[in-house]
LOVEXRO-145449 format. One record per residue (C-alpha): chain; x, y, z. Coordinates in Angstrom, 3 decimals, padded with zeros to 6 digits. Example, Ala and Ser with C-alpha at 12.3 -4.5 7.8 and 13.67 -1.06 7.14 Angstrom:
<recs>
A, 012.300, -004.500, 007.800
A, 013.670, -001.060, 007.140
</recs>
This chain:
<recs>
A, 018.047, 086.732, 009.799
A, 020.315, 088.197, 007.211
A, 021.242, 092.284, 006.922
A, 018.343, 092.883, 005.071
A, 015.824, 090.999, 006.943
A, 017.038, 092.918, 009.803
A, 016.660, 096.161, 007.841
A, 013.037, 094.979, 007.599
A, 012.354, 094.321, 010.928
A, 013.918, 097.675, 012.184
A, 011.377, 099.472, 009.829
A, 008.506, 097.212, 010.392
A, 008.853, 097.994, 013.920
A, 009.014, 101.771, 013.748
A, 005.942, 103.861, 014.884
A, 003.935, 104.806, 011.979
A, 003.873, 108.298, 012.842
A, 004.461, 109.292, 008.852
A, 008.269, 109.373, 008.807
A, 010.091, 107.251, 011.061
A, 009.822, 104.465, 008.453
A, 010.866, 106.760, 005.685
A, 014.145, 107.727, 007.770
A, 014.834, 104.110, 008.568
A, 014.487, 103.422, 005.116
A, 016.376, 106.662, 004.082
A, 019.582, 105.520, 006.771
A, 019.299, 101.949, 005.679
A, 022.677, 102.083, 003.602
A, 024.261, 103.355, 006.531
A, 023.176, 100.867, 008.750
A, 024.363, 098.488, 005.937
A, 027.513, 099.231, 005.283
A, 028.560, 099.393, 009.248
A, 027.085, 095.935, 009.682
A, 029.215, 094.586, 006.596
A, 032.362, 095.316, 008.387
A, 031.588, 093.174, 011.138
A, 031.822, 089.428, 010.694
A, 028.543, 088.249, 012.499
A, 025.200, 088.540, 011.766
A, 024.401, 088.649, 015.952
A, 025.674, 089.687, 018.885
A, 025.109, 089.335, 022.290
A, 025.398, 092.349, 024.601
A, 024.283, 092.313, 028.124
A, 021.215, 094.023, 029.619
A, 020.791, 095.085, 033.411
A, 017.088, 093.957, 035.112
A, 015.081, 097.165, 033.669
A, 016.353, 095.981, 030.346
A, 018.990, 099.129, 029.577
A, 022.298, 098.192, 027.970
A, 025.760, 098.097, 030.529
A, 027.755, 100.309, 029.606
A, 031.405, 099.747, 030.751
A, 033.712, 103.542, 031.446
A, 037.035, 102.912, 030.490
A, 039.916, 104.833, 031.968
A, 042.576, 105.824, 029.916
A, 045.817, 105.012, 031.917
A, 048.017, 107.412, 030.143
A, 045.587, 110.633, 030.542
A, 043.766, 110.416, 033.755
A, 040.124, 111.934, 034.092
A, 039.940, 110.629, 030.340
A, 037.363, 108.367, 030.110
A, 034.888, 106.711, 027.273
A, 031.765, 104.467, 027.635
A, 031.557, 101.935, 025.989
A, 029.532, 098.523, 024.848
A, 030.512, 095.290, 024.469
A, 029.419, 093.267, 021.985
A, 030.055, 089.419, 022.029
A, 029.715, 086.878, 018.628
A, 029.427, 083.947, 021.156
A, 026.760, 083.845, 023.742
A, 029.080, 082.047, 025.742
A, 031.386, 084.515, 026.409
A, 028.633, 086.994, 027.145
A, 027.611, 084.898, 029.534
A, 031.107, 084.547, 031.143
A, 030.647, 088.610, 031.375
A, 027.173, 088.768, 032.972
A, 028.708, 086.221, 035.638
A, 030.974, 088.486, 036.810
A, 028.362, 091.540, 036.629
A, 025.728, 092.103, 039.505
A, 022.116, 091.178, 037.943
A, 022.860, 091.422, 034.233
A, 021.901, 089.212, 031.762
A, 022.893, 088.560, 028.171
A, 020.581, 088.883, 024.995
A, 021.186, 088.298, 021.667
A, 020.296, 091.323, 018.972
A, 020.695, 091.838, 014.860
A, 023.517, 093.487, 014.307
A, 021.894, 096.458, 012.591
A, 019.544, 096.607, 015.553
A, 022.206, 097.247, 017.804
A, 024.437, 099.838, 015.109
A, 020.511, 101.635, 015.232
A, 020.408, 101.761, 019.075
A, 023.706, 103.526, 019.099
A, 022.843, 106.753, 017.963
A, 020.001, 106.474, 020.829
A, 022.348, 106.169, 023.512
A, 023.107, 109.256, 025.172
A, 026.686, 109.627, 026.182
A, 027.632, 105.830, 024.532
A, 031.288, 106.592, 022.524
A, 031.463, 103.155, 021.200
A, 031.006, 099.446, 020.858
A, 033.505, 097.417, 020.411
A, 032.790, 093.595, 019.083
A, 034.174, 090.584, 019.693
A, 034.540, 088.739, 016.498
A, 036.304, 085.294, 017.810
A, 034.342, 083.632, 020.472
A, 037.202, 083.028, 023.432
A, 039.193, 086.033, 022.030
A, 038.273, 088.972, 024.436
A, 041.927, 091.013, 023.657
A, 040.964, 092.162, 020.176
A, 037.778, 093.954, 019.287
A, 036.365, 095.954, 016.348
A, 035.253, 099.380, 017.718
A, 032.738, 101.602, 015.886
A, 032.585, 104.929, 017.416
A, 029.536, 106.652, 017.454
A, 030.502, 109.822, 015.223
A, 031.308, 106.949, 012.823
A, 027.895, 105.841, 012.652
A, 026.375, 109.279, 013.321
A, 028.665, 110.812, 010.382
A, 027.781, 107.690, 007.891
A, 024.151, 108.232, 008.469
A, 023.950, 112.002, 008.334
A, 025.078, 111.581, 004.833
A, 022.146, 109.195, 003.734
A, 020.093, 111.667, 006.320
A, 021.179, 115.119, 004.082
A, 020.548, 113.125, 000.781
A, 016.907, 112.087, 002.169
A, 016.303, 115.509, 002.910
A, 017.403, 116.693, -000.344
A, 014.969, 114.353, -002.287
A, 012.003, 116.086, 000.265
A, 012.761, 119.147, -000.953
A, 013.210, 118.760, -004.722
A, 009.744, 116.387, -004.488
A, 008.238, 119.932, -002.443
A, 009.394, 121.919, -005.336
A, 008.369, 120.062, -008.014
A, 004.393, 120.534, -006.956
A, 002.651, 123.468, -009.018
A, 002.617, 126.880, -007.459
A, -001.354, 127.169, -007.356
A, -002.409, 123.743, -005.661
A, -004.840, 123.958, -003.209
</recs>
C-alpha cells in the first residue's frame, strides 16, 4: 500500500462522527511528509497480548532519573521477531507507516519512535519525536481551522 493508500485507509477508517475525517484529511500533509523521511513503506512494531504497543524506557546514563519511552520500529519482520523472542508474551505486527506516525500523537507519555531502516542493523535508528509530529501537524491543524472560520464568515448575516 503506498503513502497515499494509507492516507485512505486512515480516513476510511475514522468514525463518521462529522469531523474526524475532515481532520485526517486536514493533517494528511503532515502525516505525509514524516512518512517520506523514512525509507519503508511498513514497519513492524511489537504488540503485548491485549494488543497495546511495548514501549521500551530508556535511561540516560549520563543524567540519571532521565528517562524517555520509546517505540521501536523494525523494516524487517525478522528482526522484530528476534525482539519479541526476547520479550515475555509479545508479538510482532506489521503497520503502514502513516498508521503508526497517526498512533503517536495517541500515545500518552510515548517521546518517540525510533526506526530501523536496515534489516540486521539495530545500532542506528531514525527517531521522530513526538513534538515533531505534534508541531508538523498543528500547523496543517491551525490552517484547517482557519479555512472553518473564513467558510463561517462568509455565510450571510440573516440565514435562518
Amino acid at each position: 500500500m503506498d503513502l497515499d493508500q494509507q492516507i485512505q485507509a486512515l480516513i476510511e477508517k475514522a468514525p463518521p462522527d462529522g469531523s474526524t475525517p475532515q481532520i485526517l484529511e486536514a493533517i494528511a500533509p503532515a502525516l505525509l511528509l514524516m512518512a517520506q523521511q523514512l525509507q519503508h513503506l511498513e514497519y513492524s512494531i511489537l504488540q503485548a497480548i491485549d494488543q497495546s504497543w511495548a514501549i521500551v524506557v530508556l535511561s540516560n546514563l549520563k543524567q540519571p532519573g532521565r528517562e524517555k519511552r520509546v517505540i521501536y520500529a523494525w523494516s524487517s519482520l525478522q528482526d522484530a521477531l528476534q525482539a519479541a523472542a526476547a520479550g515475555d508474551r509479545l508479538n510482532s505486527v506489521s503497520l503502514p507507516v502513516t498508521h503508526i506516525l497517526f498512533q503517536m500523537i495517541a500515545l500518552e507519555g510515548l517521546d518517540s519512535i525510533v526506526f530501523f531502516e536496515s534489516p540486521g542493523n539495530l545500532e542506528v535508528g531514525t527517531e521522530i519525536t513526538r513534538e515533531q509530529v505534534q508541531n508538523l501537524i498543528n500547523v496543517y491543524l491551525q490552517q484547517y481551522r482557519s479555512t472553518l472560520q473564513s467558510n463561517s464568515s462568509n455565510l450571510p448575516p440573516d440565514i435562518a
